[in-house]
GUVEXNU-476553 format. One line per field, with one value per residue (C-alpha): x, y negated, z. Coordinates in Angstrom, 1 decimal. Layout:
residues N
u (X,...)
v (Y,...)
w (Z,...)
This chain:
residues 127
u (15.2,15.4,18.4,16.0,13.2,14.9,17.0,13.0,12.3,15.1,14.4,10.9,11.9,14.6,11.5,9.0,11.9,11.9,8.4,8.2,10.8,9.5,6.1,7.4,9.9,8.6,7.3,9.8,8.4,9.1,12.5,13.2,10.2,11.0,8.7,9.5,7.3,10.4,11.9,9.4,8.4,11.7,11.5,8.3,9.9,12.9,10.8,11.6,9.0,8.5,6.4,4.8,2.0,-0.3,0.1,3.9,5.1,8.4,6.0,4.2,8.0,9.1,6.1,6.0,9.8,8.2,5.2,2.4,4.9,4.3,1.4,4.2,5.9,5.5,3.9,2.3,0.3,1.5,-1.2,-4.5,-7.4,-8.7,-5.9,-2.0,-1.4,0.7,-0.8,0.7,2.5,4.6,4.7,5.9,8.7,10.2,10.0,10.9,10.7,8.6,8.8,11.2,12.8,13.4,15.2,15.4,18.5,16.8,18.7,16.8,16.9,14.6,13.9,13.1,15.5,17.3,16.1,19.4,20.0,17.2,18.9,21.8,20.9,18.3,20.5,17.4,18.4,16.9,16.0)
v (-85.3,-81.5,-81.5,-82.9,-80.2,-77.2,-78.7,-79.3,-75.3,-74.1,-75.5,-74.4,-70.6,-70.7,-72.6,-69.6,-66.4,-67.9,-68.5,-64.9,-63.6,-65.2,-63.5,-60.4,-60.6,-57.8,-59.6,-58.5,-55.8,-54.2,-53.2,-49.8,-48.9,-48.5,-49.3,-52.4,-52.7,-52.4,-55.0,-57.6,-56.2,-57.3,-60.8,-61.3,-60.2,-62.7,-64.5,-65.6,-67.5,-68.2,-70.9,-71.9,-72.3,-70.5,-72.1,-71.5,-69.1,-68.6,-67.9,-65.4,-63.7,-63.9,-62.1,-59.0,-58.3,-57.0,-55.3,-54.5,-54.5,-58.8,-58.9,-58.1,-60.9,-64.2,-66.8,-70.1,-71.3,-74.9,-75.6,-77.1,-75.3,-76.4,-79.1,-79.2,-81.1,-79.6,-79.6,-82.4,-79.5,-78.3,-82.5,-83.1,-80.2,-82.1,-79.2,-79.7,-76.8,-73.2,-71.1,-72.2,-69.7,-70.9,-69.0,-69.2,-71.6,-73.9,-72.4,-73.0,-70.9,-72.2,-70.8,-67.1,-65.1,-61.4,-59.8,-59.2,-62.3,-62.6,-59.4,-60.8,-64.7,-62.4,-59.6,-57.0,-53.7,-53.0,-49.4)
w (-80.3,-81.4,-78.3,-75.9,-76.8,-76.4,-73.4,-72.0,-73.4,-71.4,-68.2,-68.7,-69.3,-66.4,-64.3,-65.1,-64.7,-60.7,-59.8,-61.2,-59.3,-56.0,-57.1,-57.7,-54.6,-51.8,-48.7,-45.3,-44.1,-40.2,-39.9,-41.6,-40.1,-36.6,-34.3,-32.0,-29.0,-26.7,-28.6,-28.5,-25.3,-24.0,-25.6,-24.1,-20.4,-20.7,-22.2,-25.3,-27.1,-31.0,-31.9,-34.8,-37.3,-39.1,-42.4,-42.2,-44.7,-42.4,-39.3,-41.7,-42.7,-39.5,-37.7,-41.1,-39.7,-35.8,-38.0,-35.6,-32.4,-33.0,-30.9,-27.8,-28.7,-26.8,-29.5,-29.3,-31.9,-33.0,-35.8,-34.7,-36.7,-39.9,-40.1,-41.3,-37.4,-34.6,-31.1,-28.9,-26.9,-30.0,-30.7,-26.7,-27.1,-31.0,-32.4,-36.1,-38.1,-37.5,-36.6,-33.6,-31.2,-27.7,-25.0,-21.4,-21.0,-23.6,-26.5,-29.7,-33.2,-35.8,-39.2,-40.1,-37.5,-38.5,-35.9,-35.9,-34.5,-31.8,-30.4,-29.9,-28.4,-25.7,-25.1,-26.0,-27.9,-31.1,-32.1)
């Protein structure tokens, strides 16, 4: 029984040292501070388009990683207001996860994207 306690105690202590670290983990911020309004300017022209929802803690990461240059970027809102429900246009498209990136030729990317990564599917420079 005395085992079965402490195994309980340790799962408990490891349980408690991640919720802190996710607490204490610093929220993405813009990268290096650069500004990116040619960047998401040149998604938006391709046009590349992210959707997803605003209860989606990705959507959230993804969107703190263009800062304030975001608001270039091409984005439709999947969420309908005051519910966890997806608008029968994000339902119509089977989109799966959010945020989703979808590219001209149909490509898809979904998850949190390096921007990185976007760069390189759209062939846009980063600063």
């Amino acid at each position: 029984m005395l085992d079965v306690k402490r195994s309980i105690a340790a799962l408990a202590a490891l349980l408690a040292a991640g919720v802190l670290l996710l607490a204490l983990a610093p929220a993405p911020v813009q990268a290096a501070g650069k500004n990116l309004d040619d960047f998401a300017k040149c998604l938006a022209a391709k046009p590349v388009t992210m959707y997803g929802t605003f209860w989606c803690p990705h959507c959230y990461e993804q969107k703190q990683l263009f800062g304030t240059s975001f608001r270039y970027v091409k984005y439709v809102e999947c969420g309908i207001k005051g519910t966890h429900q997806i608008t029968n246009q994000c339902k119509a498209m089977g989109l799966s996860r959010t945020p989703t990136w979808v590219f001209p030729d149909g490509t898809r990317l979904e998850g949190t994207q390096p921007l990185e990564k976007l760069a390189q599917q759209s062939g846009c420079k980063l600063p």
